[in-house]
N, C-alpha and C positions, 0 to 999 in steps of 0.2 A: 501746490501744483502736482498732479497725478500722471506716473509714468504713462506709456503704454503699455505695460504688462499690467497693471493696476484696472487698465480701463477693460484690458482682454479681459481680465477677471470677472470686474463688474458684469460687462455684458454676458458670459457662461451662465453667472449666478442670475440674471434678469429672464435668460431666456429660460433657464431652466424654472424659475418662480414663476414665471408666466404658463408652464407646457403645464407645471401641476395644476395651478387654475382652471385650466382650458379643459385636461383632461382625470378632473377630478382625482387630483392629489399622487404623489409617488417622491422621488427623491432625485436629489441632485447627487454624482457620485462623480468626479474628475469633471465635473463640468459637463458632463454626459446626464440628460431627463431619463430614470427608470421609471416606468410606471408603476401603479402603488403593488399590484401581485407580484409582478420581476421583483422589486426588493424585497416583501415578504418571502419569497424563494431565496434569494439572498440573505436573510437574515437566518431563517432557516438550517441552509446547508454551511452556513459558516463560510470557511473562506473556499469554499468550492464553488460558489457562485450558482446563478441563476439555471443554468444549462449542463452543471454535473453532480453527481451523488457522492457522499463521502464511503469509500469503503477502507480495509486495512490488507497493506499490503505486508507479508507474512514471506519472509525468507528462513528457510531452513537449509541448513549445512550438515550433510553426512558423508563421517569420514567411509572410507574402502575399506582400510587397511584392520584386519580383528586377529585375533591371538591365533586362530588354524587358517594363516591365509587373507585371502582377500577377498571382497564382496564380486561377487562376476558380474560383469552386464546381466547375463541373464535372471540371476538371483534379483540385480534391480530392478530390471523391466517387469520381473515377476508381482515383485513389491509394489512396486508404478501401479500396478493391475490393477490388485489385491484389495492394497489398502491406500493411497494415496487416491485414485480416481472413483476406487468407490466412495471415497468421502466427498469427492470436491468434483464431480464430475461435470461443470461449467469450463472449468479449463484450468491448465496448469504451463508452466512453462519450466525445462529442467537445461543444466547444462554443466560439462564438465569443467573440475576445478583441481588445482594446487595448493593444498594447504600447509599451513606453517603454526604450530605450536609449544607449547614449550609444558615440557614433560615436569613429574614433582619433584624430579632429580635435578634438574636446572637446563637437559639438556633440548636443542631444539631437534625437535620432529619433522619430517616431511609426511605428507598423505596426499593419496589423489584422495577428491571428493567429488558429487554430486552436488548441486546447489538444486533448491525447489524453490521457483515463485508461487504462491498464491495470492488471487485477489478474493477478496469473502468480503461477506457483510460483518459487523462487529457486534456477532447475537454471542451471545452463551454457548449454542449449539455448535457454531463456526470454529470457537477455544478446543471445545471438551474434541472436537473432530482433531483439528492440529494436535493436541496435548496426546491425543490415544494413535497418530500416525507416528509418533517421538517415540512413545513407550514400546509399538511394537516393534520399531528398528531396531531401539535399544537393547531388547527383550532379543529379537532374533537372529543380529548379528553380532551379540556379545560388545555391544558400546559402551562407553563409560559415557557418553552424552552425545545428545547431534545442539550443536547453536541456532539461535531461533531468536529472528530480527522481527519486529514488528514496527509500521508506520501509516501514519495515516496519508490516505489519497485520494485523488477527487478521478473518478470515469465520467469523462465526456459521456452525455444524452444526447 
């Protein structure tokens, strides 16, 4: 003897094996008919689905605080300019932070920082962009490193 939840089942997987029939083939997915291109896009973009792109989202953390002083707003918005937006000039989003570290001496540090989002495509070109906006902070406001998060994300189409 077959529950009700057993029959709900059945009936999803009937009507869905019927919609591929009817409309020459696609997939059953939660009981929900995709048609057969919507899952080929789905199969595709992975688990970003039918209706978004996968890109990588790219956080950077730079600290203020450097051996003569401290980075000015201005010095940063200069940077922003410079070499952050020239690289990535689709958009960026920046904001300020509190950081906490712990020195080679054991002790812990405080620093204000800057945080950077980026969203980019995940080309070669996107990398060597981030990697040469790190070198030149580092290079110009005397860093010993900025941290650099990377993950994958899907943007809504």
């Amino acid at each position: 003897m077959s529950s009700a939840k057993d029959i709900r089942g059945l009936t999803k997987l009937t009507i869905g094996a019927m919609c591929a029939l009817l409309f020459g083939g696609g997939v059953v997915l939660g009981g929900a008919f995709l048609p057969q291109a919507a899952a080929q896009r789905t199969t595709v973009n992975g688990q970003c689905g039918a209706s978004s792109t996968a890109q990588l989202r790219t956080t950077l953390y730079f600290g203020l605080a450097r051996p003569k002083g401290s980075v000015s707003e201005l010095d940063w918005q200069i940077f922003l300019r410079d070499e952050v937006t020239a690289r990535f000039p689709e958009g960026l989003t920046v904001w300020d932070a509190n950081g906490q570290w712990r020195r080679s001496d054991g002790q812990v540090d405080h620093e204000g920082s800057k945080v950077l989002l980026l969203v980019h495509p995940d080309t070669a070109a996107a990398s060597a962009s981030v990697q040469a906006v790190i070198a030149r902070y580092r290079q110009k406001f005397d860093q010993e490193s900025v941290l650099w998060e990377t993950a994958r994300v899907c943007i809504a189409s």
